[in-house]
C-alpha positions as CSV (number, residue, x, y, z in Angstrom):
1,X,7.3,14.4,-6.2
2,X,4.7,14.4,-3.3
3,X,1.5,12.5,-4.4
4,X,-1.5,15.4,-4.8
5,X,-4.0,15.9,-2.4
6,X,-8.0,14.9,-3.1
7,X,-8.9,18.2,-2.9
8,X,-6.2,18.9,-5.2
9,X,-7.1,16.8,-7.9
10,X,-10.8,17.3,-7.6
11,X,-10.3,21.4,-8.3
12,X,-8.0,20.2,-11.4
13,X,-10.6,17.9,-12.6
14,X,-12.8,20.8,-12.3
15,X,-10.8,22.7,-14.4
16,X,-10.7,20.1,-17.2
17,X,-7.9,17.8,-16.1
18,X,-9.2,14.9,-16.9
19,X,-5.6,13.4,-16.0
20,X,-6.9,14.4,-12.2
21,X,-10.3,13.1,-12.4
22,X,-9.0,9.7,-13.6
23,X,-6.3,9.6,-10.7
24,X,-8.9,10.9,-8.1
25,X,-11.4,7.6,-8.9
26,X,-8.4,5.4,-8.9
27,X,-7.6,6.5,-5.5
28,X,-11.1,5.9,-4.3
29,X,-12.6,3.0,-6.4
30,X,-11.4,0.5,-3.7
31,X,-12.9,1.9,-0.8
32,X,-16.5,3.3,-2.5
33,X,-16.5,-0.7,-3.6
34,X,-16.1,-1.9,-0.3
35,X,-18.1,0.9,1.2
36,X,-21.4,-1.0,-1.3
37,X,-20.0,-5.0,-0.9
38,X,-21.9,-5.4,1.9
39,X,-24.6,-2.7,1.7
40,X,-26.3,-4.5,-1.5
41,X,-29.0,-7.2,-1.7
42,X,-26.5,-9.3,-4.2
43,X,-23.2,-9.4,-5.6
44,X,-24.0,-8.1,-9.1
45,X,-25.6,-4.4,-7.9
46,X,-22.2,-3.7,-6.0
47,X,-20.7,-2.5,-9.5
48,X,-23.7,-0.9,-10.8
49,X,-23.5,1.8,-7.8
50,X,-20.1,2.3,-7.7
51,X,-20.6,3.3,-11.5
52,X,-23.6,5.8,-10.3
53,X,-21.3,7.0,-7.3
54,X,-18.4,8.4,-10.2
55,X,-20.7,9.0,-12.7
56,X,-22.8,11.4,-10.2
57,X,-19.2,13.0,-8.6
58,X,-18.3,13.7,-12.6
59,X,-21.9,15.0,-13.2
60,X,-21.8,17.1,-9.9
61,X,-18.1,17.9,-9.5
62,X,-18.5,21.4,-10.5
63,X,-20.8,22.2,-7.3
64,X,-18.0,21.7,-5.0
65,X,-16.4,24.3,-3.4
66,X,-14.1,23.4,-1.1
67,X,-16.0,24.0,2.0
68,X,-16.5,20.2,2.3
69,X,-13.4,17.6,2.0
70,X,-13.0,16.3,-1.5
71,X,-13.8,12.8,0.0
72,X,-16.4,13.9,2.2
73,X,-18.1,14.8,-0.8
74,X,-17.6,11.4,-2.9
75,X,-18.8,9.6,0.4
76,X,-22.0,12.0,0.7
77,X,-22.8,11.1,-3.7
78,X,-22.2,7.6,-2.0
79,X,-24.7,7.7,0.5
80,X,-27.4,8.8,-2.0
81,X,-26.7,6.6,-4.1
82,X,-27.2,3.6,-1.4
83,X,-30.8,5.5,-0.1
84,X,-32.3,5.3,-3.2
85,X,-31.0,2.1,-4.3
86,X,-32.4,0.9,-0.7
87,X,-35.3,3.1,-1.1
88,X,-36.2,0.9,-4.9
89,X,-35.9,-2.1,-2.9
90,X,-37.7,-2.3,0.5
91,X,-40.0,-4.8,1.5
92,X,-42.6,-2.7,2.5
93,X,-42.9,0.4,0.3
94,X,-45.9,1.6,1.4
95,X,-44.1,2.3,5.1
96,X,-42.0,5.5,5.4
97,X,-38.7,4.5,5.1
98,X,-36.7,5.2,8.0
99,X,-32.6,4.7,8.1
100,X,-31.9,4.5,11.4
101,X,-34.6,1.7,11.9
102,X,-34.2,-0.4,7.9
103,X,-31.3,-2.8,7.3
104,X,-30.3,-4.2,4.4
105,X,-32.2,-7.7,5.0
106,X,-35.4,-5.4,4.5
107,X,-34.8,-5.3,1.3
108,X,-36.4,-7.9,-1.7
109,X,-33.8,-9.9,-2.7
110,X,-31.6,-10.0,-0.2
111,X,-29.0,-12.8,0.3
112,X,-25.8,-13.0,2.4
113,X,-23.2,-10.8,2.1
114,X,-20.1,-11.5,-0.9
115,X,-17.7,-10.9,1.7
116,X,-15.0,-13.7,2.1
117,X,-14.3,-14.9,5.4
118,X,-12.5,-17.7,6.7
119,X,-13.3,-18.2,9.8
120,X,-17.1,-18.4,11.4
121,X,-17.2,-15.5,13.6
122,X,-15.7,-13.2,11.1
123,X,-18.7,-14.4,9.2
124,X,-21.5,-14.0,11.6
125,X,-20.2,-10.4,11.9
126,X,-20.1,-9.5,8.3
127,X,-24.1,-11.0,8.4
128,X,-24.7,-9.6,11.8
129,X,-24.0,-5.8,9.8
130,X,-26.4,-6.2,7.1
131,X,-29.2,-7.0,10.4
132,X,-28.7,-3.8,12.0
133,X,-29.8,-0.2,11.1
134,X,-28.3,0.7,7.7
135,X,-27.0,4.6,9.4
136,X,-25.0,2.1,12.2
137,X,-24.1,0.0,9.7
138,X,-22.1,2.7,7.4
139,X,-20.4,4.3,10.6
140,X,-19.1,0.5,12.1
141,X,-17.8,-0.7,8.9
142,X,-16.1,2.4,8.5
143,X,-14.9,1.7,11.6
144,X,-13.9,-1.9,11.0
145,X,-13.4,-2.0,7.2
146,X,-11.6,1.1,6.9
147,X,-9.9,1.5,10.6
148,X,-11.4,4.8,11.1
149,X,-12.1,6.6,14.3
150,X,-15.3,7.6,15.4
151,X,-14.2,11.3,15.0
152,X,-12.4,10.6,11.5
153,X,-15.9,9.0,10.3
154,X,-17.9,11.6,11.5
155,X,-15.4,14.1,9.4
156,X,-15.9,11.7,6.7
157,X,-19.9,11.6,6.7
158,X,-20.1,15.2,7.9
159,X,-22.4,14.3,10.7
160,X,-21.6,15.7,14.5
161,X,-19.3,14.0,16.6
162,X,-22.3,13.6,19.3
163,X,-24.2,12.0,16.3
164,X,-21.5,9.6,15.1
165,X,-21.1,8.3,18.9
166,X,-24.9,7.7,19.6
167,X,-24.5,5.7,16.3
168,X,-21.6,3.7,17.2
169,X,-23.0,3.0,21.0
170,X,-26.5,1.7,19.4
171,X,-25.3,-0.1,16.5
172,X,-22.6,-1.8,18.4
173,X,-24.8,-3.1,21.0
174,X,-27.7,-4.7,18.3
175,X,-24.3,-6.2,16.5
176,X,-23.3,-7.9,19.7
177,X,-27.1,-9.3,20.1
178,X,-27.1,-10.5,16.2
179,X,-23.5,-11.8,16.4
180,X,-24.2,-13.2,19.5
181,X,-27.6,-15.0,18.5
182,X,-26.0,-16.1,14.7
183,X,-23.1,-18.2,16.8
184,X,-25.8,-19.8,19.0
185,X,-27.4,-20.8,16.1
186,X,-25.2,-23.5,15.3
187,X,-25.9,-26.9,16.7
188,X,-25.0,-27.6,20.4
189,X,-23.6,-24.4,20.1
190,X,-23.6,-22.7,24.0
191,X,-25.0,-19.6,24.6
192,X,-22.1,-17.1,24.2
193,X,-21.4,-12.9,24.7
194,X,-19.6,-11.1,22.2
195,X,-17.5,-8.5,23.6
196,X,-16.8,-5.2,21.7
197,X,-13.0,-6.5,22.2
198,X,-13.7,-9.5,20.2
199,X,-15.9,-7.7,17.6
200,X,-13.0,-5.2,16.8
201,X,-10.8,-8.7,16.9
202,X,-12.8,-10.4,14.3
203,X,-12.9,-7.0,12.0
204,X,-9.2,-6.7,11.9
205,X,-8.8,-10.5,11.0
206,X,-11.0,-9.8,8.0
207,X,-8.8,-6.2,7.0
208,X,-5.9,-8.3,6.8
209,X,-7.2,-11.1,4.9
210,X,-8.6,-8.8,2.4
211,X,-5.0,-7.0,2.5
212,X,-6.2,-3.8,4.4
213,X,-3.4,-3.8,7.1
């Protein structure tokens, strides 16, 4: 029997299936937790909002209508979820807080990201991310996390194409300047430039250590 679609199960958990519901969050608990592991000032807040993400799609379910996809509108519950927890956390709270300008490392509390990797400039990347513009951030680690497209994560998000691109073109250029500057860091390390070849390189090293391809 063919699996059932998200939409599918989301319009029987509607309907009181709570067989559905349960086999619609175990077919997206993995990615909503990676979407937070290294959106989060620590380690301990990354189950906290997944919890609020499921807990607001069962609160909230019965609002969608099938306009949007049934994963576009987990991600968007998501989303909101991250803003305010961001929002509760930033540095300077009596500043408007603007997404495309605040990172994570804005926030109080911040410390490096959980994420495992093995080799150095796997890790400066993972870091690199949580120093650029939280709106970049989401759409590249879509990118390299998930192996999305730029057009599959602007489906995803339910942001314009045009939108999605500007946010890849920006956010990949600050990463390459904060990967870039994080490996000269090291001692007698030489000044270096970090390709987008090498950045999508390092991302699919860390998908298959975490067993993502």
């Amino acid at each position: 029997m063919a699996a059932r679609g998200d939409g599918e199960l989301l319009g029987a958990w509607q309907a009181g299936d709570a067989a559905a519901g349960e086999a619609f969050v175990d077919r997206h608990f993995d990615a909503i937790t990676r979407f937070f592991r290294n959106k989060v000032c620590s380690e301990d807040d990354v189950a906290e909002l997944v919890g609020q993400t499921f807990l607001g799609c069962t609160a909230s379910k019965d609002r969608w209508r099938g306009e949007a996809g049934a994963r576009q509108f987990l991600y968007a519950i998501a989303g909101n979820v991250l803003r305010k927890y961001i929002r509760g956390r930033y540095k300077r709270k009596s500043e408007a807080l603007d997404f495309a300008a605040v990172c994570v490392q804005d926030c109080e509390g911040a410390s490096m990201s959980s994420i495992v990797a093995h080799r150095r400039e796997a890790r400066c990347l993972v870091q690199a991310l949580r120093e650029i513009a939280v709106e970049d951030q989401i759409v590249l680690e879509l990118m390299y996390f998930e192996g999305l497209s730029g057009s599959e994560a602007a489906a995803l998000l339910g942001v314009p194409e045009g939108t999605v691109r500007g946010r890849i073109a920006r956010g990949r250029q600050r990463l390459r300047e904060r990967v870039a500057a994080l490996l000269a860091a090291a001692p007698a390390a030489p000044t270096v430039d970090v390709t987008p070849e090498q950045l999508e390189a390092w991302a699919r090293e860390l998908r298959r250590q975490h067993g993502r391809e």
